[in-house]
C-alpha positions in Angstrom: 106.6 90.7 66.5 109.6 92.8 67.1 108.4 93.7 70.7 108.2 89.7 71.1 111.8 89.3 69.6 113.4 92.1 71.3 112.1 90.7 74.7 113.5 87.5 73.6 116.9 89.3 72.7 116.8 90.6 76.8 116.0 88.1 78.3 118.6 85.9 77.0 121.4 88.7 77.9 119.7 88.7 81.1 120.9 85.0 81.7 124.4 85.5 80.2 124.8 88.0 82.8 122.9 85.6 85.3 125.8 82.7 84.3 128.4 85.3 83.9 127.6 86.4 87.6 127.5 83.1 89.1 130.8 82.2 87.9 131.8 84.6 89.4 131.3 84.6 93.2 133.5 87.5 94.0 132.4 90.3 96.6 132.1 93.4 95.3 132.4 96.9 97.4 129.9 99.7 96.5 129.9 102.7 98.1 127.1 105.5 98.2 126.3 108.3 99.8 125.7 107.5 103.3 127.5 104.1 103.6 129.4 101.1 101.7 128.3 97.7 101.1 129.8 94.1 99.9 128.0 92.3 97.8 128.2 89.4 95.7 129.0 90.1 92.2 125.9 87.8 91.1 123.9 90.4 92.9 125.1 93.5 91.2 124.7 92.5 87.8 121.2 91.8 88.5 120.0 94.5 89.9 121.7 96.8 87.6 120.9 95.1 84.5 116.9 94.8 86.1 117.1 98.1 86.7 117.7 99.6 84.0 115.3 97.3 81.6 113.0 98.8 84.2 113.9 102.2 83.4 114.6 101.7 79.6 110.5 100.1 79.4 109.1 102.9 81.7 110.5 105.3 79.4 109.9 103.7 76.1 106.2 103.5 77.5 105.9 107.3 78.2 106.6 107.8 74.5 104.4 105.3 73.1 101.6 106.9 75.1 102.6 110.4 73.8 102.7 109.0 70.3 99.3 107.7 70.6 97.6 110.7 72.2 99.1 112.6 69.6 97.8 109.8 67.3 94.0 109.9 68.7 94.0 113.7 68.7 94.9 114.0 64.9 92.1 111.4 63.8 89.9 113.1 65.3 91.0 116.6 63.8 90.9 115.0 60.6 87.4 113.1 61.3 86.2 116.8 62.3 87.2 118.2 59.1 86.2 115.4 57.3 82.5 116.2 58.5 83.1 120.1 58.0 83.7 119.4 54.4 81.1 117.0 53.9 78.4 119.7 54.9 79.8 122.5 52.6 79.5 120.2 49.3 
């Protein structure tokens, strides 16, 4: 439920920034390392603000998975020792 309501919470900053951009219909300059572009401001918002949801979830999803592995492997420790003590009684 709070992955469902914090996806909910995004997306709906995602089209603020959507309506915020389109009001705005200025061209923006953004220069990196080998060139410089113009681009519409509508544009830039997006891709940053995709980007890094992208980022932040890719992230996020490394450390669930690392909680989980650690997760698995302790069951199993204790289900071994579990067993262990049940054939020394």
């Amino acid at each position: 439920m709070k992955s469902f309501v914090a996806t909910v919470l995004v997306a709906m900053l995602f089209v603020v920034a959507l309506v915020f951009g389109s009001r705005n219909e200025q061209l923006v300059t953004i220069s990196y390392f080998v060139a410089q572009g113009e681009f519409r401001l509508p544009v830039v918002l997006a891709v940053v603000f995709l980007a890094g949801f992208i980022l932040s979830w890719i992230i996020a999803f490394y450390y669930i998975m690392k909680l989980k592995l650690s997760l698995r492997n302790a069951r199993k420790k204790i289900q071994t020792l579990t067993q262990q003590q049940g054939q020394d009684a």
